[in-house]
C-alpha positions as CSV (number, residue, x, y, z in Angstrom):
1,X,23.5,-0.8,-4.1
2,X,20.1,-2.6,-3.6
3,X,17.1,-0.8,-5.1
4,X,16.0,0.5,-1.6
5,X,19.3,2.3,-1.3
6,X,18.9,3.6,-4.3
7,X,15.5,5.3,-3.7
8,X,13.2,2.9,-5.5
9,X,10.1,1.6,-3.8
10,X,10.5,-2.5,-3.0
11,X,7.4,-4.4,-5.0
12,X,4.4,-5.2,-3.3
13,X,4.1,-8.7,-3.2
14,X,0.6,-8.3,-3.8
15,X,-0.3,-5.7,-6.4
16,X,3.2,-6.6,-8.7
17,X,3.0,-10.1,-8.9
18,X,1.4,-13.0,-9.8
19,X,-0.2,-13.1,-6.3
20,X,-2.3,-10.1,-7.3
21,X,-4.6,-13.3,-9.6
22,X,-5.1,-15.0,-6.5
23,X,-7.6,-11.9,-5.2
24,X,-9.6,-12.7,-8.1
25,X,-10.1,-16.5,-7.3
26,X,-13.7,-16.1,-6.4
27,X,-14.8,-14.8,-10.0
28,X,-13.0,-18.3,-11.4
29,X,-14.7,-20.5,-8.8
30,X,-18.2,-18.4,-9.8
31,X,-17.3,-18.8,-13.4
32,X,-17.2,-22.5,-12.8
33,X,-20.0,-23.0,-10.6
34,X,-22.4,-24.5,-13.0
35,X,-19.6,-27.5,-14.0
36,X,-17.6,-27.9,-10.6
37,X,-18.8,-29.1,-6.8
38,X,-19.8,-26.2,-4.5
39,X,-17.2,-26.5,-2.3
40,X,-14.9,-26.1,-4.9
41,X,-16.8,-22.6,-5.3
42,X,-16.7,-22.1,-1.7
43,X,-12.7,-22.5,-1.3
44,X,-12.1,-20.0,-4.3
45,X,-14.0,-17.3,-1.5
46,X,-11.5,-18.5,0.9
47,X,-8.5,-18.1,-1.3
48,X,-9.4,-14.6,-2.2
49,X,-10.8,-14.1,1.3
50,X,-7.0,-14.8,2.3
51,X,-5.3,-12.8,-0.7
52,X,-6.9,-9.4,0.7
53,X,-6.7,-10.2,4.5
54,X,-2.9,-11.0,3.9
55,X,-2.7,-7.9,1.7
56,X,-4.7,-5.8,4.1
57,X,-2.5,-6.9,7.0
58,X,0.8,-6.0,5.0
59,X,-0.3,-2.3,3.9
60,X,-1.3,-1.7,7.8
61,X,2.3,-3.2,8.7
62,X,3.8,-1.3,6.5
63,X,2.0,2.1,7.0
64,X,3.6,2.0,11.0
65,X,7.2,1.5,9.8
């Protein structure tokens, strides 16, 4: 039987996987601001910006099944 069947919990895409790094994007582009262009900087905000909007968006979806 699959793992739901079974009684274990599916994975969260965000918390156990490597898409959990990408909510930390905006420390890398910060850590790099002194040797990279800004908007560099500003697209790591935007790439963690959409990590925890997506992640948000699945716990609510998940939270009304």
């Amino acid at each position: 039987g699959s793992a739901r069947a079974m009684g274990a919990a599916e994975p969260d895409l965000y918390r156990d996987t490597w898409v959990r790094y990408l909510g930390y994007a905006n420390e890398v582009g910060e850590s790099f601001r002194p040797l990279v262009p800004v908007p560099v900087v500003w697209a790591s905000y935007g790439v963690a910006t959409a990590y925890v909007t997506a992640d948000a968006f699945d716990k609510g979806r998940r939270a009304l099944l």
